[in-house]
C-alpha angles and dihedrals in degrees: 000000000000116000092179130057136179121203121195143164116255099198135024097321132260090091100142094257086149092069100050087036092054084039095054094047091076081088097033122106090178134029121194137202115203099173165029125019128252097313090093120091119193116168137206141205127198118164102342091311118115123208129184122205128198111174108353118082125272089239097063089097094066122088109231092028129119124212132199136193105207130217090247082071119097095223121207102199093207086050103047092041088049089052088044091055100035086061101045086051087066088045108268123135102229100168097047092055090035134091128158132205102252082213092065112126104244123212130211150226094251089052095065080053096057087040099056078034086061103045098042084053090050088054111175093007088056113134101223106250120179084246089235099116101258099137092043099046087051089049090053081049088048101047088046092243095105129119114245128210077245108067089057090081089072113055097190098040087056093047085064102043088038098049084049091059091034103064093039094057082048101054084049102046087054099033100046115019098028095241119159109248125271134246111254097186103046094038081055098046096046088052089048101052089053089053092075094067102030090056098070093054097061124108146140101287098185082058098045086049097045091050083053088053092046095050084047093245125167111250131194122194121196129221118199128199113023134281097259080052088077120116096219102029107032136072100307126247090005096088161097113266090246149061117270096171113104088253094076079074106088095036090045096043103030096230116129118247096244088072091056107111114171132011106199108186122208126222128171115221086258140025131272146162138166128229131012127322126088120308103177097191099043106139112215095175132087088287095054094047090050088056092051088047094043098035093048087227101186117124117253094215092046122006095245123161103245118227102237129193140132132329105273105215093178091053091051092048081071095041078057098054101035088056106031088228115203099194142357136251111200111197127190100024087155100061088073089055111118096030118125092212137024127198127206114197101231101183138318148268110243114181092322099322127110124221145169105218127075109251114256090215126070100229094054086044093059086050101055121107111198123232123222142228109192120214127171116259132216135252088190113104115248101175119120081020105164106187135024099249085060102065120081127283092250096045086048090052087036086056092044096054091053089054088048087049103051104017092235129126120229103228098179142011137204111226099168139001089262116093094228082058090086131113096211102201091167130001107229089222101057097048 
């Protein structure tokens, strides 16, 4: 029986991960985020209320479960304090069911500055960040001159290290992109005000996980962004400034491999992704703009139109094999209903070769032509649908050929934004 479950984006992220993560928590006594920072958006629908969450877990909506922002998170302390707020303010008790790991990265306010600064320098090669910092925040991690949860704790021990970074940022922001200079004391001051609340959240996360495993409780950890997000493994540099692979789990939780149970990928019934980079199978014709308007692809972070086209079966054969998935989550089902065909892209067309794996390099990736596989589609609704007999003869075989292609069985999909809206084949936690 697995205990412990991973769920991560197979494609470009916005997959609806937030919905099968707020489902499965049902089960849950404990949701975990690994990675990334608040440009991230799941959202969530309970009762025709919708909710949309940026750093805090997808489980924080849920009474008797614990959530827990890992170190692998890059933490803005105004944003998190604005969604904790924004949340107690509907009546949930954020800070009773929260704890965050006190070695989590923090971004601030002037790396959301070099970050807008970047992309506005790269101009059209820009690669179509959500401007929040989040790039910047992981380099100052990475060069080991970054701010921790941790040093909160000590005002006058962050003054210093602050005032160090901050000086530096600073130097660069005037001197090199031409940006008027920052204001030390009320960027400090606001940080420091958050700290008040953030402080008491902070804990040891590797120890709060192991007790659960101990006590053989179920655990969900979430992934945010999309597998070909990754910045090893996706479509560089096209990317987020983490790792989104199943992998990131146990470095951004701090929980070993070995515990890992169950990776269950998320995919939704077509393809999307947001910003610039290849995407071989992008419609830009009347079928891709009724997915976009059926599919309400706009981004949740940032309102961005999403670029929509065909399920790409060879992109999700190295989903498969980057994540080790166990099983498949198939969302939006209901969005193709109403079209006469529907194409999987089975493989691609390289230089005149054909195969059947998505290229690990950029430049074979931009050449790549997709090659199709046709299937008839369904005028029947299928939206709200709540079992698998009751779907339509041709979504029932559609479903099936993904399963042929990758091996994989589809445990659950998504046939609406509402959580009851789920056909449940097989609960991840009861395997």
């Amino acid at each position: 029986m697995a205990k412990n479950v991973v769920i991560i984006g197979a494609q470009w992220g916005d997959e609806g991960k937030g919905k099968l993560i707020d489902l499965l928590t049902q089960q849950a006594k404990a949701v975990i985020r690994f990675q990334g920072g608040h440009n991230a958006g799941h959202t969530v629908v309970v009762n025709g209320k919708k909710t949309i969450l940026h750093l805090l877990p997808s489980g924080i909506l849920h009474e008797n479960v614990a959530n827990y922002i890992g170190n692998g998170v890059i933490l803005s302390p105004s944003a998190l304090v604005t969604e904790i707020k924004g949340l107690e303010d509907q009546g949930v008790p954020v800070r009773e069911r929260l704890q965050v790991s006190e070695a989590c990265g923090l971004l601030m306010p002037y790396h959301a500055i070099i970050d807008q600064a970047q992309e506005k320098a790269l101009g059209e090669a820009a690669i179509g960040t959500t401007r929040r910092g989040i790039g910047p925040a992981y380099v100052d991690k990475i060069a080991r001159v970054g701010l921790r949860a941790s040093d909160l704790k000590n005002t006058a021990s962050f003054i210093d290290k602050f005032t160090v970074v901050f000086k530096y940022h600073n130097f660069v922001l005037q001197n090199y992109y031409g940006v008027p200079p920052l204001d030390f004391k009320k960027i400090l001051d606001e940080v420091l005000a958050n700290a008040e609340i953030i402080c008491p959240l902070l804990t040891d996360v590797p120890a709060k996980l192991l007790w659960h495993y101990k006590n053989g409780d179920n655990l969900l950890f979430e992934g945010a962004q999309g597998t070909f997000l990754d910045i090893d493994h996706g479509t560089y540099p096209f990317v987020t400034s983490s790792n989104t692979t199943a992998g990131a789990v146990s470095i951004g939780a701090g929980f070993g491999p070995l515990y890992l149970d169950y990776v269950l990928g998320v995919s939704k019934a077509y393809t999307t992704r947001v910003g610039a980079g290849p995407f071989p199978t992008e419609l830009k014709d009347a079928v891709g703009a009724r997915l976009v308007e059926r599919g309400n692809e706009f981004g949740s972070t940032t309102g961005r139109p999403r670029r929509c086209g065909w399920l790409d079966i060879a992109l999700l054969r190295r989903s498969k094999l980057l994540n080790s998935i166990t099983a498949l989550g198939i969302t939006k089902l209901d969005v193709l209903d109403g079209l006469e065909k529907i194409k999987l892209c089975v493989g691609y067309r390289l230089r005149e070769k054909d195969i059947d794996l998505s290229p690990g390099n950029l430049a074979d990736f931009k050449a790549c032509e997709p090659i199709y596989e046709e299937l008839p589609g369904w005028n029947e609704s299928t939206f709200g649908t709540k079992t698998i007999e009751a779907l339509p003869a041709a979504a029932r075989n559609y479903l099936k050929r993904i399963e042929e292609l990758l091996e994989l069985k589809i445990v659950l999909i998504a046939t609406g934004q509402e959580r009851a809206d789920t056909i449940i084949v097989e609960n991840p936690f009861s395997r």
